[in-house]
N, C-alpha and C positions, 0 to 999 in steps of 0.2 A: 504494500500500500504506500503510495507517495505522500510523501513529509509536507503536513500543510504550509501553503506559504501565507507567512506575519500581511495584515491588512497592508503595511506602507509599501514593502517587497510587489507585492500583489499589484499595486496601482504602480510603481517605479515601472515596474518590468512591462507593461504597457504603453507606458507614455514612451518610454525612451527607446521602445522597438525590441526590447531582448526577449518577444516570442513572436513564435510564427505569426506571419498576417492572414495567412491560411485560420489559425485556433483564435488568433485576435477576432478575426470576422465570424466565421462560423458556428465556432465553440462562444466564445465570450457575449458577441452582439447577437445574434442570429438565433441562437438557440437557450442560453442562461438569461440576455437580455428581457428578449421575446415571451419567456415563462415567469420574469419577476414582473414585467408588465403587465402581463394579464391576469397574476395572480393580485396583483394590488388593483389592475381593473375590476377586477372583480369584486373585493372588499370595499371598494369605494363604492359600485352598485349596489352593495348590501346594506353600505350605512346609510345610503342616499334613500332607499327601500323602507329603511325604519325609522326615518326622522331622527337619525341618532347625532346631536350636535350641531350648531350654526356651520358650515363651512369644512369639518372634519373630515367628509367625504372627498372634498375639494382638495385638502391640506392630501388626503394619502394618495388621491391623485395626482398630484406632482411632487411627488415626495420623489419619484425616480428619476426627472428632470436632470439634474445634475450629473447624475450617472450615466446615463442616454447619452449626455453631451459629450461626457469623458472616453465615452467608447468610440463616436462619431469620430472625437478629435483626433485619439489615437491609431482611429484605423488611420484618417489623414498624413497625419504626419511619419507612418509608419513605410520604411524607403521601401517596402517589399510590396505593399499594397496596390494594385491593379486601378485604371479609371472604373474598373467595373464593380471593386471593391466600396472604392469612393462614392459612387452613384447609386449605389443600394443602399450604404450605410446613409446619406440624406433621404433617399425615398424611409427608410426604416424609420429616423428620426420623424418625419414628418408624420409618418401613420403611427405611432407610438403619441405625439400630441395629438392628435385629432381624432383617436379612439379612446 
């Protein structure tokens, strides 16, 4: 079993390109991104469903914003990344707000 990696390691190794662009987009955006967005899509339809909160639905709905952005950014800036990696990862970004 692989040795988890420390939260800062995890986002360093990201930004600065030390993993594939292939696992950057796929694995990271594509597939882990996509299941924490619709799993917090989801809970935010739930709160929204039972009147729970002024705005709390709202708040867990872009709670992932930040993150979304940081995946977008790094697949960018990452030297391995393809125009075609770059082109999905803003269509993703875009349908991840507007769902």
């Amino acid at each position: 079993m692989p040795a988890r990696l420390p939260l800062r390691q995890f986002f360093g190794t990201r930004w600065n390109g030390h993993t594939s662009a292939r696992k950057l987009f796929w694995w990271d955006m594509a597939i882990v991104g996509s299941l924490l967005n619709s799993f917090f899509g989801v809970l935010a339809l739930i709160l929204l469903a039972r009147d729970a909160g002024e705005g709390a639905w709202l708040l867990l709905h872009l709670l992932l914003i930040p993150y979304n952005l940081f995946l977008v950014i790094s697949v960018h800036r990452h030297t391995g990344s393809r125009f075609l990696h770059r082109s999905a990862a803003i269509t993703w970004l875009g349908c991840t707000l507007l769902i």
